[in-house]
TORGUKE-200960 format. One record per atom (N, C-alpha, C): x, y, z; residue in three letters. Coordinates in steps of 0.05 Angstrom, whole numbers, padded with zeros to 5 digits, always signed. Each point is the difference from the previous one (the first is absolute). Layout:
residues N
XYZAla ...
end
This chain:
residues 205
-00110+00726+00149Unk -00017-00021+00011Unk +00014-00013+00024Unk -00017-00005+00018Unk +00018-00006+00026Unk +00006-00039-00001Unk +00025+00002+00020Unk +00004-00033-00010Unk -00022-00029+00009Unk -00014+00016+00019Unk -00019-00019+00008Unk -00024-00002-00025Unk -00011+00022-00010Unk -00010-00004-00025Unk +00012-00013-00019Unk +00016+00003-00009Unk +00015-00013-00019Unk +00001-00025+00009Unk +00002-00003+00021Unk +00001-00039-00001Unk -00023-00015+00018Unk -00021+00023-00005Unk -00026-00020-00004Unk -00012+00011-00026Unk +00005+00006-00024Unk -00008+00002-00025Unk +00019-00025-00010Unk +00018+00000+00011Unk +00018-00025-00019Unk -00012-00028+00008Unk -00008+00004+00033Unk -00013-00029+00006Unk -00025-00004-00005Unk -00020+00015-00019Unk -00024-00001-00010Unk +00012+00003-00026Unk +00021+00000-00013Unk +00009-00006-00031Unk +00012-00035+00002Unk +00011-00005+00021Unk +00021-00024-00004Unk -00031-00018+00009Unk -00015+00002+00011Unk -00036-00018+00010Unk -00005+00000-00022Unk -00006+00018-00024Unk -00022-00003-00019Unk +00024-00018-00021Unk +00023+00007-00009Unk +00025-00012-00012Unk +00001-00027+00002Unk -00002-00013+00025Unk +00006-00028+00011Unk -00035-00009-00010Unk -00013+00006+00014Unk -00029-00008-00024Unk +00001-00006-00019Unk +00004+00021-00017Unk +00001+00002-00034Unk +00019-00026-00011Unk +00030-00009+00018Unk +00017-00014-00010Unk -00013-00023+00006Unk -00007-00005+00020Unk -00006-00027+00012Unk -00033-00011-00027Unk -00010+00016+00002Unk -00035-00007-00022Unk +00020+00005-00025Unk +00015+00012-00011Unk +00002-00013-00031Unk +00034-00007-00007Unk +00011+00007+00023Unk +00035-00005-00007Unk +00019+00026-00012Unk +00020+00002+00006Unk +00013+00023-00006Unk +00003+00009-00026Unk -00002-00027-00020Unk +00007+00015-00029Unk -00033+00013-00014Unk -00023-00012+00015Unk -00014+00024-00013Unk -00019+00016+00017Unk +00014+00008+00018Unk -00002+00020+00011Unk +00014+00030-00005Unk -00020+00026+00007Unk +00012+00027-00016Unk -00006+00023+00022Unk +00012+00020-00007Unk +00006+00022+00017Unk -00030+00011+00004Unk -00014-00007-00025Unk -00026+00015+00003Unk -00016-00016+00014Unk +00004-00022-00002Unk -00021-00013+00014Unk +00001+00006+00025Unk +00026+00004+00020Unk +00014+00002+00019Unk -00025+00030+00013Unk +00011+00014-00010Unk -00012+00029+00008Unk -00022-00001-00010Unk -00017-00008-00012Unk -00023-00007-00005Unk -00017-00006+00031Unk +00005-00016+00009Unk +00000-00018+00023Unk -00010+00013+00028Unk +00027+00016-00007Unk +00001+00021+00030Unk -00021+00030-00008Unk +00001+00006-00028Unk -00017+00016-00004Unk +00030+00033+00002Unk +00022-00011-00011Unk +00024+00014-00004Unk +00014+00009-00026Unk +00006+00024-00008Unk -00002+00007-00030Unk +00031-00017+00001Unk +00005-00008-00036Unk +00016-00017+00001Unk +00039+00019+00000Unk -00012+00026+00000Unk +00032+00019+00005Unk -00003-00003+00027Unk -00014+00001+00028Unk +00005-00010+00026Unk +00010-00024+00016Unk -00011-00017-00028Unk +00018-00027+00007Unk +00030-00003-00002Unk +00004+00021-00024Unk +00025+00001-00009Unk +00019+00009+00015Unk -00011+00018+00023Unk +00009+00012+00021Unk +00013-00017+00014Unk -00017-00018+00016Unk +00008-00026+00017Unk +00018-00018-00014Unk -00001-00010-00023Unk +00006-00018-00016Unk +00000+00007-00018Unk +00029+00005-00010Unk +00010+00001-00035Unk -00005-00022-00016Unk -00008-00027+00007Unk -00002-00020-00024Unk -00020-00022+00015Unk -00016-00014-00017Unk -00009-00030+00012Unk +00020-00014+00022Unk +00026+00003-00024Unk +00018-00024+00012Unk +00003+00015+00039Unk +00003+00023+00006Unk +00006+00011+00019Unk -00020-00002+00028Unk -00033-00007-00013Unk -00014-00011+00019Unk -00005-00022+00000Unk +00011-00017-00010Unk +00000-00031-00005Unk +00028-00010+00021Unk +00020+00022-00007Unk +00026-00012+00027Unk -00019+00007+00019Unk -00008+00027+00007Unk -00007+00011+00033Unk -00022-00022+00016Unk -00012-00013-00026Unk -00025-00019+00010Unk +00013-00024+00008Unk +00018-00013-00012Unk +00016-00019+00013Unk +00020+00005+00025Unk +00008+00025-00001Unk +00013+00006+00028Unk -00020+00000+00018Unk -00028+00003-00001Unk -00011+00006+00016Unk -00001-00032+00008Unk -00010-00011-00013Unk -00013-00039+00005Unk +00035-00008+00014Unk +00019+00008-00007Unk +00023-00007+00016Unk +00000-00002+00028Unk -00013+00034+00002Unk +00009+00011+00022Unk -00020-00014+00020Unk -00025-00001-00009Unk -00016-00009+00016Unk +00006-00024+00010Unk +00013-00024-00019Unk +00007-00023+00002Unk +00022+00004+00034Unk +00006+00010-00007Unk +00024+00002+00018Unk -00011+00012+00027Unk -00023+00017+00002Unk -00005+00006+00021Unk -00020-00026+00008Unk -00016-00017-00014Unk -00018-00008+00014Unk +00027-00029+00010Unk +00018-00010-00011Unk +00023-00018+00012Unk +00012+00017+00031Unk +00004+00024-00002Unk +00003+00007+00037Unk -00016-00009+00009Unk -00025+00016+00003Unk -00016-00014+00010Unk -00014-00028+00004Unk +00014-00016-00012Unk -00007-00034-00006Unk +00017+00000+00022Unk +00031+00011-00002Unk +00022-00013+00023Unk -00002+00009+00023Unk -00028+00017+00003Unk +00012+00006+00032Unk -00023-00018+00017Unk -00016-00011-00018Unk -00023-00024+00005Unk +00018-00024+00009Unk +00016-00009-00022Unk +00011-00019+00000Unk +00019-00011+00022Unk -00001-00032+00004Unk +00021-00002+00026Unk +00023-00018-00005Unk +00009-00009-00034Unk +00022-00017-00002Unk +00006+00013-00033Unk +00024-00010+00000Unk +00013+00011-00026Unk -00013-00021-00019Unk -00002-00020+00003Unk -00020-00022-00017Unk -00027+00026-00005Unk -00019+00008+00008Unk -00019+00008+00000Unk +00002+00019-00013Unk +00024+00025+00001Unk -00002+00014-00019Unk +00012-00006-00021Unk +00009-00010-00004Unk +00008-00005-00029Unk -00019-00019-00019Unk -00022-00014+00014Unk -00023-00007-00015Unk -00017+00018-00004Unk -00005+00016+00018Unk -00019+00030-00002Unk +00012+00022-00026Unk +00028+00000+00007Unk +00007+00016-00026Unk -00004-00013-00028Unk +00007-00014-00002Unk -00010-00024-00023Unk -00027-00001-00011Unk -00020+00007+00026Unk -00031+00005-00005Unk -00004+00029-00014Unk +00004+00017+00010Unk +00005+00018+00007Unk +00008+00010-00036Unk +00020-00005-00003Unk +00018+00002-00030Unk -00015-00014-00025Unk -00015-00019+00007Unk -00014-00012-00013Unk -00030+00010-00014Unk +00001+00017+00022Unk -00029+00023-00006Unk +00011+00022-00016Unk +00026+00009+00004Unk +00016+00034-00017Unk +00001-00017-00021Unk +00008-00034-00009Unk +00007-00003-00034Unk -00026+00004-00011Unk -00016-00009+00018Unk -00030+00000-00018Unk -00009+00032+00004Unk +00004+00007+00010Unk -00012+00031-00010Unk +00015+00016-00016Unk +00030-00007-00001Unk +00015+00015-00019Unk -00014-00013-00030Unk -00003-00027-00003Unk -00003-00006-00022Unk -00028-00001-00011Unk -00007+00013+00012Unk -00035+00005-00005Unk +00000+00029-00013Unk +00026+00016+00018Unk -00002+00025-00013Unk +00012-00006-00032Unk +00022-00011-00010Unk +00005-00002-00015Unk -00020-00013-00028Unk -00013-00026+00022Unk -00014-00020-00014Unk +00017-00028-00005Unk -00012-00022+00009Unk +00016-00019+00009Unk +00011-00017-00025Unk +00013+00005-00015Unk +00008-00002-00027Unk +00029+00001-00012Unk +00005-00016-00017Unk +00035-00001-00006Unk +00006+00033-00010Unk -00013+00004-00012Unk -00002+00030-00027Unk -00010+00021+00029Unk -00013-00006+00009Unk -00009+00022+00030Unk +00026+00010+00012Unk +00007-00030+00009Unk +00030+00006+00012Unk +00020+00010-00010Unk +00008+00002-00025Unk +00021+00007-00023Unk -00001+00033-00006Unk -00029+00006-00005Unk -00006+00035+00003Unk +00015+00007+00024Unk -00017+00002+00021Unk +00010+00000+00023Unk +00023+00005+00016Unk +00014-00024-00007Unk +00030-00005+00020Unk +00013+00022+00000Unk +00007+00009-00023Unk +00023+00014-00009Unk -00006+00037+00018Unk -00026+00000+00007Unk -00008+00031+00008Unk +00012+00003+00032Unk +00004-00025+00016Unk +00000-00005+00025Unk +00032-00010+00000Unk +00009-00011-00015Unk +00016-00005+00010Unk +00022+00007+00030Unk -00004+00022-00011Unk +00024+00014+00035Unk -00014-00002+00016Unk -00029-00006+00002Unk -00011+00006+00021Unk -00006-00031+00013Unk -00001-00018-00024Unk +00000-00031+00010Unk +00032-00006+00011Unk +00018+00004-00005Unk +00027+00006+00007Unk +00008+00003+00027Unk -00021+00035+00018Unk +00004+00007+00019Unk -00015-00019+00015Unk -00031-00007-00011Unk -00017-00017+00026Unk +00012-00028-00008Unk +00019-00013-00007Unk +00015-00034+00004Unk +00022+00013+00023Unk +00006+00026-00004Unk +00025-00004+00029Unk -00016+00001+00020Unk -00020+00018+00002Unk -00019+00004+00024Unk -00007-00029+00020Unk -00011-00012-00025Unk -00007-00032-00004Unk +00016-00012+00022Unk +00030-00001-00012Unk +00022-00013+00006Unk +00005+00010+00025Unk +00002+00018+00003Unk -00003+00005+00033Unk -00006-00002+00020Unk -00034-00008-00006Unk -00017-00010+00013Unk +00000-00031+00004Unk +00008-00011-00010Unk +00000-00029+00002Unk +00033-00011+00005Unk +00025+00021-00002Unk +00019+00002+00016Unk -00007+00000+00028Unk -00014+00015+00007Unk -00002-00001+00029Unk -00014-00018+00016Unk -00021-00004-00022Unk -00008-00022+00012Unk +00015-00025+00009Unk +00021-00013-00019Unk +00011-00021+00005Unk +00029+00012+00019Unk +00008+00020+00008Unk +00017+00009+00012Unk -00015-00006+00022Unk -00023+00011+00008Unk -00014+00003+00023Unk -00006-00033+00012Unk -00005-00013-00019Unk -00010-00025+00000Unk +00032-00023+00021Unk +00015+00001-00023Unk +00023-00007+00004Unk +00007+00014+00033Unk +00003+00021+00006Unk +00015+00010+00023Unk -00019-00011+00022Unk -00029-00002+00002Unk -00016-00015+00021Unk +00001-00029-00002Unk +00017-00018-00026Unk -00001-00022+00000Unk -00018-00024-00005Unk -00016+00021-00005Unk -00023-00018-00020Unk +00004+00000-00027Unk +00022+00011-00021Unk +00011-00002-00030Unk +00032-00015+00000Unk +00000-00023-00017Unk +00027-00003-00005Unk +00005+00015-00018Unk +00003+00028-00009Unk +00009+00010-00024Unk +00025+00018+00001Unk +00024-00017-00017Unk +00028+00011+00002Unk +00004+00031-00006Unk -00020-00003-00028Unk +00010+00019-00011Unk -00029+00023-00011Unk -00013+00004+00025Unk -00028+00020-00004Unk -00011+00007-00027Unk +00033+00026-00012Unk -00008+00017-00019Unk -00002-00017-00029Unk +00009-00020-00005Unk +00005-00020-00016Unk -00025-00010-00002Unk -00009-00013+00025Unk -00023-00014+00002Unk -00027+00013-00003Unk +00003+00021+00000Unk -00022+00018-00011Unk -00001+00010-00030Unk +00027-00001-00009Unk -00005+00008-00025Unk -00013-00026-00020Unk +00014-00022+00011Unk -00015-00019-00009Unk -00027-00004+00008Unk -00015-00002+00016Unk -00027+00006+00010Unk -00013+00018-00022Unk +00009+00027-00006Unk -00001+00015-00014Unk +00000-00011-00033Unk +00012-00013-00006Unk +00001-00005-00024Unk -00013-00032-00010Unk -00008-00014+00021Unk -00022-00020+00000Unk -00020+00009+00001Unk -00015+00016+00011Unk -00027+00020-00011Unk -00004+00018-00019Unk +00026+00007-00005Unk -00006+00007-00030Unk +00002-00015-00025Unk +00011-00029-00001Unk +00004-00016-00018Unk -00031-00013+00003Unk -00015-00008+00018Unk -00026+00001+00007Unk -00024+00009-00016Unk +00008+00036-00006Unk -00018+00013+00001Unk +00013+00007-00033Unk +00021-00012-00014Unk +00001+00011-00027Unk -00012-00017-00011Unk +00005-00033+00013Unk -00028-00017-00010Unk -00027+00003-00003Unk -00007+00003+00023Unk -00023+00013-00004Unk -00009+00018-00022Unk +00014+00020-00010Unk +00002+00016-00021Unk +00006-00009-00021Unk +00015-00024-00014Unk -00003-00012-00017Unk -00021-00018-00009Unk -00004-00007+00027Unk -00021-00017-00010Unk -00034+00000-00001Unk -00002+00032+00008Unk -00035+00008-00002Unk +00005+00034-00017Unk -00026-00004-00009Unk -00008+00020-00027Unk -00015+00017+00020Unk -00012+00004+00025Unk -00025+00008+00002Unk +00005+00032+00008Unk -00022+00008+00006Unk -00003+00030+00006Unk +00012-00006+00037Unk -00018-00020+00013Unk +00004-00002+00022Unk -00003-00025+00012Unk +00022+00000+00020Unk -00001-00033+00012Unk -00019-00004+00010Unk -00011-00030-00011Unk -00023-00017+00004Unk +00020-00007+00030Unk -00028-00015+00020Unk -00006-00010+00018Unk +00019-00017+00009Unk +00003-00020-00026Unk +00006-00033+00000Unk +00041+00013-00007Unk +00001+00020-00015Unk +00027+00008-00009Unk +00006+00019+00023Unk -00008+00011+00014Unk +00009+00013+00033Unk -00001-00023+00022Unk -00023-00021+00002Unk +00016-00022+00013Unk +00026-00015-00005Unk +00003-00007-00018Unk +00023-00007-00018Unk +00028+00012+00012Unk -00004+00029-00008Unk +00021+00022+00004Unk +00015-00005+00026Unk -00025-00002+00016Unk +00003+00013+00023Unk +00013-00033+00025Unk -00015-00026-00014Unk +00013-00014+00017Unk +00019-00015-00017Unk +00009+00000-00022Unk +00033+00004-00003Unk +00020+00016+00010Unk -00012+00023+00003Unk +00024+00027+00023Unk +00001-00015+00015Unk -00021-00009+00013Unk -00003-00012+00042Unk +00020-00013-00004Unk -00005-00023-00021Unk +00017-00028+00005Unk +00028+00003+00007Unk +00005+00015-00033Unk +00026+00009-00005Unk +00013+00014+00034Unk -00010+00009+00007Unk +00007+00019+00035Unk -00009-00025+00018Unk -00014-00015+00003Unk +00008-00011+00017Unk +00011-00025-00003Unk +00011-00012-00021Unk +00018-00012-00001Unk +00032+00005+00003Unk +00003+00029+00001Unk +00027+00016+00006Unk -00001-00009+00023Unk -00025+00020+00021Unk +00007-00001+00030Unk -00006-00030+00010Unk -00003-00025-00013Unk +00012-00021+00010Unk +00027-00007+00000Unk +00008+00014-00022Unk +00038-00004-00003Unk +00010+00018+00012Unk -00015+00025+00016Unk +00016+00018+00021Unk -00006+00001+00028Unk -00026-00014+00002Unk -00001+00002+00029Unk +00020-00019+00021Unk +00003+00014+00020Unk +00024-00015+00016Unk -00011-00023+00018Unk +00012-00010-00006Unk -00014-00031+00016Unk +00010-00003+00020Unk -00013-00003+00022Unk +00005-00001+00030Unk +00009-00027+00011Unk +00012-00017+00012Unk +00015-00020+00011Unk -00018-00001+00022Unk 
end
């Protein structure tokens, strides 16, 4: 099978996959339903994918990856390090809610879950960290960031949106974020960011 086939059968398996997770959540979702879907016997799926758990990482790599491509393209819009780093924030704010839609937005959702991704939540927080390294490197060297210590300051950034977003998860049962709980979400991130870049922007004399 040639490789270009092969990886548009996988991107019409990982489309129907991300469906299926997102409308009922990963724990009851099944292989058959999967190939069902596409109209694929379920030894073909097996082909592409040895296990649930195996199109459940590829579907989150994918919502990663994308995350990350649609943030280039945010920064090459963008014209201050303030700006991207609220955009990424937006931006990241839309990947928690779609990751956790696939899962289902739930303490017990999240707990199945975690444990299948792990390396792969692992690899996309350095990616993360990178990206918002440079930002404040970038920021800082034009003089619009007081920030000493970039990589520091991103990990913290980093770990204020996720302390954020485990609340969130503690504290709603639902299949999917309501309206009023994505407003919520979303302008506690803001605040939280731009109350930083009041304590980093460089103040002019």
């Amino acid at each position: 099978m040639s490789e270009k086939l092969t990886r548009e059968k996988v991107e019409v398996i990982l489309h129907a996959a991300t469906g299926r997770f997102a409308t009922y959540g990963y724990s009851k979702v099944t292989m058959d339903e999967i190939a069902e879907d596409i109209g694929m016997a379920k030894a073909s799926l097996y082909y592409y994918f040895p296990t649930k758990e195996s199109i459940f990482k590829s579907v989150v790599q994918h919502e990663q990856q994308a995350f990350l491509a649609a943030v280039g393209d945010a920064f090459q819009k963008a014209h201050s390090g303030s700006e991207k780093l609220v955009e990424f924030v937006r931006l990241r704010l839309k990947l928690t809610e779609r990751l956790n839609n696939l899962s289902h937005f739930s303490q017990q959702g999240w707990h199945d879950v975690k444990p299948l991704f792990k390396d792969v939540i692992a690899s996309f927080i350095d990616q993360e960290q990178q990206c918002l390294t440079h930002i404040l490197q970038e920021g800082k060297k034009n003089g619009e960031f007081c920030a000493d210590h970039p990589q520091r300051t991103a990990t913290m950034i980093l770990h204020l949106l996720q302390g954020i977003h485990m609340r969130f998860l503690r504290s709603s049962d639902h299949h999917t974020i309501s309206d009023a709980e994505r407003s919520a979400f979303e302008q506690e991130a803001l605040f939280t960011i731009d109350t930083l870049l009041h304590g980093m922007l460089k103040r002019h004399s």
